[in-house]
Backbone as CSV, one residue per row, in Angstrom:
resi,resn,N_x,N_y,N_z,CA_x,CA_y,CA_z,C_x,C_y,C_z
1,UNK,64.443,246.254,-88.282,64.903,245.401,-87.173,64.574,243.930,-87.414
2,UNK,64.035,243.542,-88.686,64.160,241.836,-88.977,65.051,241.568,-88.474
3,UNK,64.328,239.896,-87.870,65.498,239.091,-87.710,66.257,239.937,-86.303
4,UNK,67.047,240.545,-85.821,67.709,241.371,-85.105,67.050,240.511,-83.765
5,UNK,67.742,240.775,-82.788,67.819,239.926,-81.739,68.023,240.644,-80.484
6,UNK,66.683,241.456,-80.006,67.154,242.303,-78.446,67.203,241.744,-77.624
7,UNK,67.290,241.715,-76.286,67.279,241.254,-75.278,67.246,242.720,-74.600
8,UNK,65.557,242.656,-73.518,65.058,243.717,-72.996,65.388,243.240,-71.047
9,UNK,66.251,243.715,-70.343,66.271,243.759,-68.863,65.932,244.357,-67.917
10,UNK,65.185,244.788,-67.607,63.817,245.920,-66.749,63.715,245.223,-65.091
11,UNK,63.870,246.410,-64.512,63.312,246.317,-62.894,62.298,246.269,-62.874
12,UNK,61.264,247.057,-63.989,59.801,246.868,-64.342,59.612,247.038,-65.199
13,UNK,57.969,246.233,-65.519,57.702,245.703,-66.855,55.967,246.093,-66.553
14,UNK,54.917,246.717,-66.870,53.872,246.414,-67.335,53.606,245.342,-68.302
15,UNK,52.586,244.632,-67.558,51.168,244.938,-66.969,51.132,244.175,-65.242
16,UNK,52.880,244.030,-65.403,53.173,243.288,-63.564,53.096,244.265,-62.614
17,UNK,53.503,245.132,-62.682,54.140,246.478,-61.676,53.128,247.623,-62.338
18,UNK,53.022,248.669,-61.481,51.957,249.896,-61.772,52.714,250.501,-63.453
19,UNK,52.226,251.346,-63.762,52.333,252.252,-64.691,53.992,253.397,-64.334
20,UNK,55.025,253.124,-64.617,56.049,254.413,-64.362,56.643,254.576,-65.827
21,UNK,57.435,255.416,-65.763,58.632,255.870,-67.303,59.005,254.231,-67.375
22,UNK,59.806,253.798,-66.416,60.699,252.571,-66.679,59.645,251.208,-66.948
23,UNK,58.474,251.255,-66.338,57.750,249.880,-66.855,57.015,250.243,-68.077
24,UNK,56.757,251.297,-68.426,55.970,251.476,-69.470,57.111,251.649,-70.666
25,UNK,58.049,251.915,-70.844,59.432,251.958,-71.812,59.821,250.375,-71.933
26,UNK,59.719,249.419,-71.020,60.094,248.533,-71.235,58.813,247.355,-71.643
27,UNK,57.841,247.822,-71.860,56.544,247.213,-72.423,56.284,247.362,-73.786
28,UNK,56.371,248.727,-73.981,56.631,249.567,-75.599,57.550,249.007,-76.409
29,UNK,58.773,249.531,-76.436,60.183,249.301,-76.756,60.081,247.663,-77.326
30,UNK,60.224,246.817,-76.535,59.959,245.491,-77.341,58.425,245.067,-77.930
31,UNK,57.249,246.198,-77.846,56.834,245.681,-78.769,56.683,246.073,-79.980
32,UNK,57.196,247.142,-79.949,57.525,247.852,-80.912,58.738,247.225,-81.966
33,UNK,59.346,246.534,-81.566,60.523,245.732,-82.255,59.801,245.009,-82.384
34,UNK,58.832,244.026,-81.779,58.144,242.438,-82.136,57.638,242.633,-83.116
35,UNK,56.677,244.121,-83.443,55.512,244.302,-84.204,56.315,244.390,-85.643
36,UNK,57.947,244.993,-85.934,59.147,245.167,-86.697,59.494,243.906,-87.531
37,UNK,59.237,242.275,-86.704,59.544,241.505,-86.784,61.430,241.369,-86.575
38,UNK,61.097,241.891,-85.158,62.395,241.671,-84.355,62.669,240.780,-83.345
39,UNK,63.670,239.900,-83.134,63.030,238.845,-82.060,63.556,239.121,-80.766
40,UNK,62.470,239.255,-79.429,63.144,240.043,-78.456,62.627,238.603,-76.963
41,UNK,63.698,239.460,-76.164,63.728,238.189,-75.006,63.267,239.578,-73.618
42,UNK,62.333,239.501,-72.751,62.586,240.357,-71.668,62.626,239.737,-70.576
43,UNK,63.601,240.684,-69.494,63.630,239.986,-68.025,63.391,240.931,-67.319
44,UNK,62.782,240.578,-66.217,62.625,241.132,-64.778,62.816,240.685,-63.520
45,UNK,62.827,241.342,-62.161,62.724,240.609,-61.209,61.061,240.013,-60.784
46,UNK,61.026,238.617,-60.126,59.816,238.425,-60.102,59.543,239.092,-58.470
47,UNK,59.237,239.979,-58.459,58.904,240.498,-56.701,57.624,239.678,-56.139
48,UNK,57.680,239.933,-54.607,56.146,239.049,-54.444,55.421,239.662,-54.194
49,UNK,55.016,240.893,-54.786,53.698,241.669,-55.209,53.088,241.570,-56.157
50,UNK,53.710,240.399,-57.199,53.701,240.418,-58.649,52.233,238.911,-57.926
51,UNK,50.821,239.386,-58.956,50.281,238.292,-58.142,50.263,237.198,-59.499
52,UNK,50.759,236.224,-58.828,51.397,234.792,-60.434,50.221,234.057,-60.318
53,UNK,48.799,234.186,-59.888,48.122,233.820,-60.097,47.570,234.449,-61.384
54,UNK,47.217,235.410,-61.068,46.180,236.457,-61.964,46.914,236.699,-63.008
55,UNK,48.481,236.577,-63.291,49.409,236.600,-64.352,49.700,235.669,-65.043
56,UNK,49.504,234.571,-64.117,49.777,232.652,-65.041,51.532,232.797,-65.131
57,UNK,51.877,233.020,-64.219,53.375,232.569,-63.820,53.257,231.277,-63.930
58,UNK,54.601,230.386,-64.262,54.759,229.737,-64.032,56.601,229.123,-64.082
59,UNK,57.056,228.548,-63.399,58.497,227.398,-63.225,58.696,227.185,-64.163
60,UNK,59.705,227.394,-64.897,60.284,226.956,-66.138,61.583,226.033,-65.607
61,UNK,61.171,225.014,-65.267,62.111,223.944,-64.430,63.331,223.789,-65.568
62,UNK,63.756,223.784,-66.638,64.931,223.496,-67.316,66.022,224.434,-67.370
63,UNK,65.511,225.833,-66.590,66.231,226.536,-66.726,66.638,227.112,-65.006
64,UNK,65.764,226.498,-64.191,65.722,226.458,-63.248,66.544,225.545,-62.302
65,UNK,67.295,225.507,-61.111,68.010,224.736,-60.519,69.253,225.255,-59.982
66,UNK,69.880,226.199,-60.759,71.300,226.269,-61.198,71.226,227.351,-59.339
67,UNK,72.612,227.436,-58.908,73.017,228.225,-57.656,74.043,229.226,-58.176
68,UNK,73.589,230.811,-57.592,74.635,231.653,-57.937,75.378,231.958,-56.968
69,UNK,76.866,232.625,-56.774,77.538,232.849,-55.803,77.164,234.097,-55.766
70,UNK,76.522,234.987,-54.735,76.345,236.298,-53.996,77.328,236.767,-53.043
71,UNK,78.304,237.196,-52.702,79.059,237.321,-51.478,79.693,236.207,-50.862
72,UNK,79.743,234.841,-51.391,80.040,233.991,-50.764,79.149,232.859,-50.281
73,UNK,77.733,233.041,-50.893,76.461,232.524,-50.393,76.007,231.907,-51.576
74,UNK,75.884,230.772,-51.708,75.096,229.883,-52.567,73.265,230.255,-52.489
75,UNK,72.701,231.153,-53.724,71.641,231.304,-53.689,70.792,230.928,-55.300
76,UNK,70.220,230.146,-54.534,68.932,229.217,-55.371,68.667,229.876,-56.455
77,UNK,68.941,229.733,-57.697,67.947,230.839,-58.932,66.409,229.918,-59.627
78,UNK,65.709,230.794,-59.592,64.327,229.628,-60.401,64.016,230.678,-61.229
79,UNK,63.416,230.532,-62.185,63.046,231.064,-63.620,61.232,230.990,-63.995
80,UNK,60.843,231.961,-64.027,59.774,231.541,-64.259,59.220,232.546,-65.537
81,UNK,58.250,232.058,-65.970,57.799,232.954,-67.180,56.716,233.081,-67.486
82,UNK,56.299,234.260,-68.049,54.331,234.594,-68.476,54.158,234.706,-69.786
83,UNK,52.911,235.344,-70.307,53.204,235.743,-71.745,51.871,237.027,-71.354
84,UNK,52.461,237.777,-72.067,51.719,239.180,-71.896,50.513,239.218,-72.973
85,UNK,49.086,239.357,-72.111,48.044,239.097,-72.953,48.005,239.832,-73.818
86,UNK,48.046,239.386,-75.542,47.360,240.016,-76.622,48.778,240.373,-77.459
87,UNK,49.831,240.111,-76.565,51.143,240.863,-77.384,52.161,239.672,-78.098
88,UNK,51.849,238.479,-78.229,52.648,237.646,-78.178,53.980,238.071,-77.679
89,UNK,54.161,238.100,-76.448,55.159,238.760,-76.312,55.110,237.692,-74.617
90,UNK,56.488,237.163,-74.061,56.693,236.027,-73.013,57.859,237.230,-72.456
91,UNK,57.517,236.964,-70.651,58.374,237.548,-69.919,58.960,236.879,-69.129
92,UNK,60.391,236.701,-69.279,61.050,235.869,-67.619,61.529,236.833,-66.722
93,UNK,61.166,236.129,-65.863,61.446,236.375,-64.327,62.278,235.553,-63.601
94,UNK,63.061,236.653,-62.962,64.124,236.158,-61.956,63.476,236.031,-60.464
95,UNK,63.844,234.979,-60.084,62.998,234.805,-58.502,64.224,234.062,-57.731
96,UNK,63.977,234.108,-56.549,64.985,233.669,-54.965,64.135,234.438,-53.865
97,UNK,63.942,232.755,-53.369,63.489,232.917,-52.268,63.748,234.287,-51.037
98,UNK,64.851,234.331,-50.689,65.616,235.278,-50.024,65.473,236.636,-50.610
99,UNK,65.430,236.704,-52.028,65.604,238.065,-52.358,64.437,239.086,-52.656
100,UNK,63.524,238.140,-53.386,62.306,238.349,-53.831,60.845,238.099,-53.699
101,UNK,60.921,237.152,-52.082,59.713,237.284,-51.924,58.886,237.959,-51.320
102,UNK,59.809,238.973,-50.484,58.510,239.651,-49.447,58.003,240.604,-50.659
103,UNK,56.567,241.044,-50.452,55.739,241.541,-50.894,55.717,243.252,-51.077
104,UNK,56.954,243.346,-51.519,57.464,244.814,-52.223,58.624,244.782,-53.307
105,UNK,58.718,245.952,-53.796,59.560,246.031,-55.477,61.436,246.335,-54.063
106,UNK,61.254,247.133,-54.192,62.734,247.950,-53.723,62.545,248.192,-52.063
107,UNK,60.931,248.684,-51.230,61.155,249.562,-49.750,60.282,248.559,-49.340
108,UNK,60.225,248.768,-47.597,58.797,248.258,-46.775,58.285,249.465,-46.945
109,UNK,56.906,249.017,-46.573,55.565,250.257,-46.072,56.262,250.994,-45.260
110,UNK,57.164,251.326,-44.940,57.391,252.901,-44.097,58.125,253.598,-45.039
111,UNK,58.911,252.814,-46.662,59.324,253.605,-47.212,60.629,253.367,-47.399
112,UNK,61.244,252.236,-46.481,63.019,252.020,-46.153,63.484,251.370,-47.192
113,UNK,64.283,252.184,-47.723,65.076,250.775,-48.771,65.249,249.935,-48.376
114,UNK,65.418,248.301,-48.789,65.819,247.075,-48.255,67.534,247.306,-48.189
115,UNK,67.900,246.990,-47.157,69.407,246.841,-47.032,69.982,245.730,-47.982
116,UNK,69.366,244.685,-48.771,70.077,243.875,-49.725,69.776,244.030,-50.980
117,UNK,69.324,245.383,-51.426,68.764,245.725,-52.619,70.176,245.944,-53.380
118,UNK,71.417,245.941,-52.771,72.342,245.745,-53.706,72.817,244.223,-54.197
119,UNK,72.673,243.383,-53.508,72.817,241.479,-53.612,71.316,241.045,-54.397
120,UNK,70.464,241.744,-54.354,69.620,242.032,-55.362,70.119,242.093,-57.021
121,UNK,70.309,243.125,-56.679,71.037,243.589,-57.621,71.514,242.945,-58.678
122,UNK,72.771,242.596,-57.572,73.896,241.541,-58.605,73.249,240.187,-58.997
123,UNK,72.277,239.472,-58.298,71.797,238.070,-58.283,70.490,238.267,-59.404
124,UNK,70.204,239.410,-59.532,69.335,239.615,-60.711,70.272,239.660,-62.212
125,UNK,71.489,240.873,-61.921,72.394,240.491,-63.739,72.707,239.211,-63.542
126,UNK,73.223,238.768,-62.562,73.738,237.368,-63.028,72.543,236.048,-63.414
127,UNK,71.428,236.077,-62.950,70.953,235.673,-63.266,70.096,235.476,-64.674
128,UNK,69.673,236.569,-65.022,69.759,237.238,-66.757,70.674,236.267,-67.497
129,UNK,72.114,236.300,-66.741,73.054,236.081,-68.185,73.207,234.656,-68.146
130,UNK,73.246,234.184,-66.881,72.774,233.014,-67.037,71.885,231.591,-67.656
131,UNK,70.989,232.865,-67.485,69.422,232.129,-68.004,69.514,232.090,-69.764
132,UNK,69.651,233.242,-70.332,70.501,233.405,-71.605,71.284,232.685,-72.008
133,UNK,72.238,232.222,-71.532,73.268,231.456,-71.407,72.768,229.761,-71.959
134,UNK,71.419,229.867,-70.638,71.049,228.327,-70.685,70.012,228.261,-72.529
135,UNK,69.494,229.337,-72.743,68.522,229.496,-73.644,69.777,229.166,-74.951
136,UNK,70.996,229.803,-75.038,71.634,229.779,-76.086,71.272,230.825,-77.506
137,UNK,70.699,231.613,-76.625,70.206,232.704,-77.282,71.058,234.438,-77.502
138,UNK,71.861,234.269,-78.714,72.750,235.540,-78.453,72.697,236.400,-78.944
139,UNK,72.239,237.644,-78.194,71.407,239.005,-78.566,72.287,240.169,-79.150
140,UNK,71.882,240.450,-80.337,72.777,241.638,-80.955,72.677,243.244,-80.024
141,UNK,71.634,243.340,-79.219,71.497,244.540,-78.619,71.146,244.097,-77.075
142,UNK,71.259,244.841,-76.072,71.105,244.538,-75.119,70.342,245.807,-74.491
143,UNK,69.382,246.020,-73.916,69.151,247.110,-73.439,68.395,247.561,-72.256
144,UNK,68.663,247.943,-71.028,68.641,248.099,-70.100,68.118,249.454,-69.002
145,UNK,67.125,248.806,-68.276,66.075,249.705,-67.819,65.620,249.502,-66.458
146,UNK,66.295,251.043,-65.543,66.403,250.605,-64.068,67.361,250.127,-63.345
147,UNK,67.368,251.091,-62.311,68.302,250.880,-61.607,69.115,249.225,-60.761
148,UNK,67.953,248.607,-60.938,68.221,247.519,-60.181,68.437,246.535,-61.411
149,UNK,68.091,246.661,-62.354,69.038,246.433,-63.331,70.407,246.498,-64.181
150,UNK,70.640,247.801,-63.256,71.993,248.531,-63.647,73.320,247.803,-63.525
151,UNK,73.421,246.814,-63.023,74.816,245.965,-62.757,75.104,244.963,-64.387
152,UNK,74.233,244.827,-64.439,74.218,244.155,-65.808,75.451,244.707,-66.471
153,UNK,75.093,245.668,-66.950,76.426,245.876,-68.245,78.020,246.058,-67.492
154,UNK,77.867,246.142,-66.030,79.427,245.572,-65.600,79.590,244.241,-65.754
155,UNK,79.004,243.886,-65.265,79.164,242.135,-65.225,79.491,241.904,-66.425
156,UNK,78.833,242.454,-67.615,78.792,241.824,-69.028,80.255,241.861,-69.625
157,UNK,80.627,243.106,-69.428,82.432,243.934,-69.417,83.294,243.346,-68.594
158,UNK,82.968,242.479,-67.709,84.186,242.077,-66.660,84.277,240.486,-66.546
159,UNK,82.991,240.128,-65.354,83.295,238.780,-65.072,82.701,238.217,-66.057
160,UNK,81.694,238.511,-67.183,81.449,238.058,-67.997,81.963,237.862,-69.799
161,UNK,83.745,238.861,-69.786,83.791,239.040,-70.842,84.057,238.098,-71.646
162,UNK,85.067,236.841,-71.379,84.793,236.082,-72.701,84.096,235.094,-72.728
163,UNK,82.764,235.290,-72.171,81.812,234.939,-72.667,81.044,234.686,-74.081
164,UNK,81.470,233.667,-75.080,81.466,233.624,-76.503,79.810,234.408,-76.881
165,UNK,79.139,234.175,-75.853,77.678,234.414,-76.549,77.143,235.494,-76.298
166,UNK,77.705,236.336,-76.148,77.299,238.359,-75.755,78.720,238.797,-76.647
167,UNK,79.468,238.014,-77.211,80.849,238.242,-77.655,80.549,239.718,-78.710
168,UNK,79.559,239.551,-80.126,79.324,240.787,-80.692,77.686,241.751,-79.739
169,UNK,77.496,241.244,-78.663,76.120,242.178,-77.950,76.948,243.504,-77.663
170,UNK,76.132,244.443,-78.174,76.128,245.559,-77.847,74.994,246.034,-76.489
171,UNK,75.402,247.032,-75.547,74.312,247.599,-74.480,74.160,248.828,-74.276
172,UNK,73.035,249.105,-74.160,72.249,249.996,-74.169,71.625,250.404,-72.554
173,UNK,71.532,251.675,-72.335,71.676,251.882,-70.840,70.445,252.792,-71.120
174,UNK,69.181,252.693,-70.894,68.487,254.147,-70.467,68.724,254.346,-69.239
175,UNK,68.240,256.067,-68.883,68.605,256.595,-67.994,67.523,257.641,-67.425
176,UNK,66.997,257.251,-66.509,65.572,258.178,-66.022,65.597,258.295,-64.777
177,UNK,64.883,259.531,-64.588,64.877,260.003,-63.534,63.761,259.444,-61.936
178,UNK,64.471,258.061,-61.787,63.235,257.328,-60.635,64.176,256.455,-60.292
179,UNK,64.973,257.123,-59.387,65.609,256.241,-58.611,66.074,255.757,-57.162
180,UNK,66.717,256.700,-56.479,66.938,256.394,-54.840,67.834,257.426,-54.505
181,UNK,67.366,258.233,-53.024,67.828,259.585,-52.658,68.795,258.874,-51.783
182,UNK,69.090,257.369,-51.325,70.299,256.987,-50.260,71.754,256.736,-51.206
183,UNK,72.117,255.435,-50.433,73.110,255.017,-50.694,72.791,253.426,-50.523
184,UNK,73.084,252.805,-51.294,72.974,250.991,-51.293,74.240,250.607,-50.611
185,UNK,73.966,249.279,-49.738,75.169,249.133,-48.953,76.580,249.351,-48.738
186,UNK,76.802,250.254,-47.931,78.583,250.198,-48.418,79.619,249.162,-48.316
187,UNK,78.912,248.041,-48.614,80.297,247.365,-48.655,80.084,246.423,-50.171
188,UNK,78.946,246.922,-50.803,78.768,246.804,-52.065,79.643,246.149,-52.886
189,UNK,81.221,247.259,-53.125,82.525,247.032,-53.723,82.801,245.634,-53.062
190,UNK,82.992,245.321,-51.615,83.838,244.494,-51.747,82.727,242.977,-51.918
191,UNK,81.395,243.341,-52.341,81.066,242.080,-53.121,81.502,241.953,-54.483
192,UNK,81.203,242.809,-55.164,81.139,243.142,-56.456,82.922,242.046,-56.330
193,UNK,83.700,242.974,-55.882,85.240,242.225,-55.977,85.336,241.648,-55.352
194,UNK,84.276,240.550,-54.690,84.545,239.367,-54.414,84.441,238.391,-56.124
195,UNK,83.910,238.902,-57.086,84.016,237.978,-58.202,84.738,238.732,-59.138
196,UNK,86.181,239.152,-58.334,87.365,239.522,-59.192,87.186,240.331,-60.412
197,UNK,85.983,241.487,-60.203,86.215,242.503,-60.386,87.093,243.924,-60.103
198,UNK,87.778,244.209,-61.426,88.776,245.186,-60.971,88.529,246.086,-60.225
199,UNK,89.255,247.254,-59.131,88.896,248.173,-58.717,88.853,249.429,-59.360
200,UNK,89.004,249.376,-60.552,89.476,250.431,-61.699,87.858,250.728,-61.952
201,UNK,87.129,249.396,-62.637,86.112,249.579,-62.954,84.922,249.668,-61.917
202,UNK,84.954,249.558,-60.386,84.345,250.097,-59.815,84.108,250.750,-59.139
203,UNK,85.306,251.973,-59.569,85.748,252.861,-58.178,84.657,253.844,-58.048
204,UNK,83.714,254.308,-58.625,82.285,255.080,-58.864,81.648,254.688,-57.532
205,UNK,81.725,252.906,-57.289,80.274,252.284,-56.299,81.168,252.997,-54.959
206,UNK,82.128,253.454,-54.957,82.719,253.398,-53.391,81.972,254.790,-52.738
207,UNK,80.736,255.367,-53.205,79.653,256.195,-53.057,78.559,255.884,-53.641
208,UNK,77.801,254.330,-53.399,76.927,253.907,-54.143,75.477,254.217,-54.363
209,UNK,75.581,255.738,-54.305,74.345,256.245,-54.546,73.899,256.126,-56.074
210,UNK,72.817,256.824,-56.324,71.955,256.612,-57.470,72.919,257.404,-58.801
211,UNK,73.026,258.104,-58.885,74.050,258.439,-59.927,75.270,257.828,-60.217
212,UNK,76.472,257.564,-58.562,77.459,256.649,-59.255,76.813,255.101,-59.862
213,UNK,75.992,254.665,-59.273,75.176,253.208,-60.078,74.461,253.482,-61.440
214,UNK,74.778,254.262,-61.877,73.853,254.421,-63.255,75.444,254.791,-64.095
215,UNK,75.973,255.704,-63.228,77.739,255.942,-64.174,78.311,254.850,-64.704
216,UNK,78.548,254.312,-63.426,78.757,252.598,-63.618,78.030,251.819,-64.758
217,UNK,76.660,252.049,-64.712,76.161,251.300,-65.804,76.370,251.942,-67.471
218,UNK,76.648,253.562,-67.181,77.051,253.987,-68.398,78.105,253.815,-69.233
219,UNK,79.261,253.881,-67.964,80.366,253.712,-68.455,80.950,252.800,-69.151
220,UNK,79.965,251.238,-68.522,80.159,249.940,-69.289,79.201,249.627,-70.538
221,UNK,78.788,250.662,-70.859,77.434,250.369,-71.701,77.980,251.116,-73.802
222,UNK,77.869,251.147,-74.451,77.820,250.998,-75.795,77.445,252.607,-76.058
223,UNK,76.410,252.555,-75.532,74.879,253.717,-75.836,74.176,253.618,-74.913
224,UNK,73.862,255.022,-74.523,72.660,255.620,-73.730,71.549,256.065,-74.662
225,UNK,70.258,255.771,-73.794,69.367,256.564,-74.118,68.495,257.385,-72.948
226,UNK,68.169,258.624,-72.830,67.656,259.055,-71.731,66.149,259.476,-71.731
227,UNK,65.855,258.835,-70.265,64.689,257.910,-70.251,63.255,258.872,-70.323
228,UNK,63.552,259.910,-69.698,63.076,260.467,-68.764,63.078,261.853,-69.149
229,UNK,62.176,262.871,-69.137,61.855,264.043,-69.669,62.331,265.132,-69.020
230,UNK,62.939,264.520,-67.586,63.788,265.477,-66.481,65.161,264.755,-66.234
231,UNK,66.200,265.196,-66.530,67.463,264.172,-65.876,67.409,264.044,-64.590
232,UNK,68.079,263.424,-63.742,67.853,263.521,-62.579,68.678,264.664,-61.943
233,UNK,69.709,265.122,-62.251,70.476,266.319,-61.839,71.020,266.640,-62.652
234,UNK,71.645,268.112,-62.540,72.488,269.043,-63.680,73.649,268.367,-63.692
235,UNK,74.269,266.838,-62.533,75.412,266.664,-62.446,75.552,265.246,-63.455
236,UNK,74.525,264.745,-63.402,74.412,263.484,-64.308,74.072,264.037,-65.612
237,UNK,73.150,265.630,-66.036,73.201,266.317,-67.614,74.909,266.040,-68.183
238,UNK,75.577,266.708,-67.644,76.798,267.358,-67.512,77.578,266.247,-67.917
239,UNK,77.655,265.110,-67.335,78.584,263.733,-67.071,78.124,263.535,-68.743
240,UNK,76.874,262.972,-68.954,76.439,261.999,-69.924,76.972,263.061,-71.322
241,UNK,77.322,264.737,-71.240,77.774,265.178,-72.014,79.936,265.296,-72.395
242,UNK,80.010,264.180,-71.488,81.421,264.080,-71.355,81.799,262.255,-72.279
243,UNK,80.815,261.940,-72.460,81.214,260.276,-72.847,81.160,260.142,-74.275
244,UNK,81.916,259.390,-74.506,82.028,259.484,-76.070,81.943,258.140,-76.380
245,UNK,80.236,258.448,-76.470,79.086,257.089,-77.582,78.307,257.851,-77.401
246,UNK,77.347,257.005,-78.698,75.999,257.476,-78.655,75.003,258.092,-77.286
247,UNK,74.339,259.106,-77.523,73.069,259.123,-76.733,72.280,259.642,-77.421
248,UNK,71.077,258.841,-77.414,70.245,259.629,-77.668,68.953,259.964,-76.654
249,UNK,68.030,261.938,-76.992,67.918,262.469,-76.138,66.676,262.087,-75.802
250,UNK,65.522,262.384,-74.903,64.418,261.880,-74.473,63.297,261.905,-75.567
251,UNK,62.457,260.551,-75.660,61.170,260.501,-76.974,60.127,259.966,-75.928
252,UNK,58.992,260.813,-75.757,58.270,260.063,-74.999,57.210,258.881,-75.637
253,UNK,56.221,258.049,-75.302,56.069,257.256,-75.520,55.456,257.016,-76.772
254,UNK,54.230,258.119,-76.889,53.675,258.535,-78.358,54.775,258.597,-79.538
255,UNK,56.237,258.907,-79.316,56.758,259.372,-80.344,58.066,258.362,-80.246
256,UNK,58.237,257.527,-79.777,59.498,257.158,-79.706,60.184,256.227,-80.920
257,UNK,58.929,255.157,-81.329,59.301,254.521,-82.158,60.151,254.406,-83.112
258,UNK,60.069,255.627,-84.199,60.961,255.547,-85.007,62.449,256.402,-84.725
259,UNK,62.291,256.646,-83.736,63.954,257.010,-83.104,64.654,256.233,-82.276
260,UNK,63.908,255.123,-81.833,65.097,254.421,-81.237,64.847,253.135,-82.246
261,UNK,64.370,253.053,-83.320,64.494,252.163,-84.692,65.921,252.418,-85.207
262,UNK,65.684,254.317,-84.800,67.047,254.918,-85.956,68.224,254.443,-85.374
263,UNK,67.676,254.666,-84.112,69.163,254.453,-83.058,69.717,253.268,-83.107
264,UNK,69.032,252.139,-82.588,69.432,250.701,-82.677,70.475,250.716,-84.250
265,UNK,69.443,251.093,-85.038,70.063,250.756,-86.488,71.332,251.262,-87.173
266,UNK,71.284,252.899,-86.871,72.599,253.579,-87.262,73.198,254.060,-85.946
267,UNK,73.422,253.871,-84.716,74.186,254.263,-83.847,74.904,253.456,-83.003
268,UNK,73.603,252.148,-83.033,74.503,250.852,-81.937,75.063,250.179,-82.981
269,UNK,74.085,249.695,-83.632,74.504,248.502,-84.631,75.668,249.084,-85.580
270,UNK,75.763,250.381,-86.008,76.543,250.443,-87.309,77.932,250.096,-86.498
């Protein structure tokens, strides 16, 4: 993986967020490429549980400023970034006021999903590609972890396609089992196609539960890898055995290394 150029997008990331499949895969995974001498970029959302004291957050004002359109709503993006002790390894974070500061990842303390965890959502990929965008940094692999990350590889396929600088990125979708027993807002679609997205490609969200949002992310994605040592249902086994690209099947953390080396190398990249 010299030289080679990932770009890692995670809902969670250790050593910010507790210990799960998805923050601990997305801690590994790039450093496991860094240690390769691979050059990797990761993003997350910055939630305000994340404490940016004790982490050394900080404003990365040059990349910071810019306003995204959400539904029709001009919302503030700021950028901020850490560096993960001992790994040479720097994390950005996506932050908005509105979206990300109360002091939880996805629910309140009783457990409720947030009703804008889908404008979430979208204001997190777009913000990613953005920020990328501003860096001028263009990643041969893309790879993607979590649900609230999952919009990414539409965006990348649609409102983002000729986009010169993802032009040869390939994406990569893991797929694990930690996600959400509801449904994210139903009127989801008609944000999404408020930025003239087709209805072809999102006719899945018009039941935007946890499986059609991960279909969605499959369907636009290169290669899967699955995350998680349990799928989440026999109905998402079943699906991911109907698509024709790569997958490859679950490596847990002790063992993963040199299979998703193989993968990147002879399955996305070739």
């Amino acid at each position: 993986m010299k030289d080679k150029r990932i770009l890692y997008v995670s809902s969670e990331v250790i050593p910010y967020l507790p210990e799960t499949e998805i923050s601990s895969m997305s801690f590994e995974a790039p450093r496991m490429v860094n240690n390769k001498g691979g050059q990797i970029r990761i993003f997350m959302p910055r939630y305000g549980n994340i404490n940016e004291r004790r982490h050394q957050l900080h404003e990365v004002i040059r990349l910071s400023g810019m306003n995204l359109v959400i539904n029709d709503l001009d919302m503030p993006l700021i950028i901020k970034v850490a560096s993960i002790p001992k790994e040479r390894m720097q994390v950005y974070f996506i932050d908005n006021e509105d979206y990300f500061k109360r002091k939880a990842t996805y629910a309140d303390e009783e457990g409720n999903y947030f009703p804008d965890n889908d404008e979430r959502a979208i204001f997190f990929a777009k913000g990613v590609i953005e920020t990328v965008k501003k860096l001028n940094w263009s990643p041969d692999i893309i790879h993607v972890h979590g649900w609230l990350a999952s919009f990414l590889p539409l965006y990348l396929k649609t409102y983002y396609s000729n986009e010169p600088l993802f032009e040869n990125s390939k994406i990569v979708t893991s797929v694990y089992n930690q996600g959400f027993d509801h449904t994210l807002n139903e009127k989801l679609i008609d944000k999404i196609k408020f930025d003239g997205v087709a209805d072809d490609k999102i006719a899945h969200l018009r039941n935007p539960n946890y499986f059609n949002v991960m279909k969605t992310a499959v369907d636009n994605s290169d290669a899967v890898i699955i995350g998680s040592s349990e799928m989440p249902s026999e109905e998402f086994e079943t699906y991911l055995k109907t698509i024709e690209k790569p997958v490859l099947k679950y490596h847990n953390k002790e063992e993963f290394g040199p299979a998703y080396l193989d993968f990147y190398e002879n399955e996305v990249l070739d």
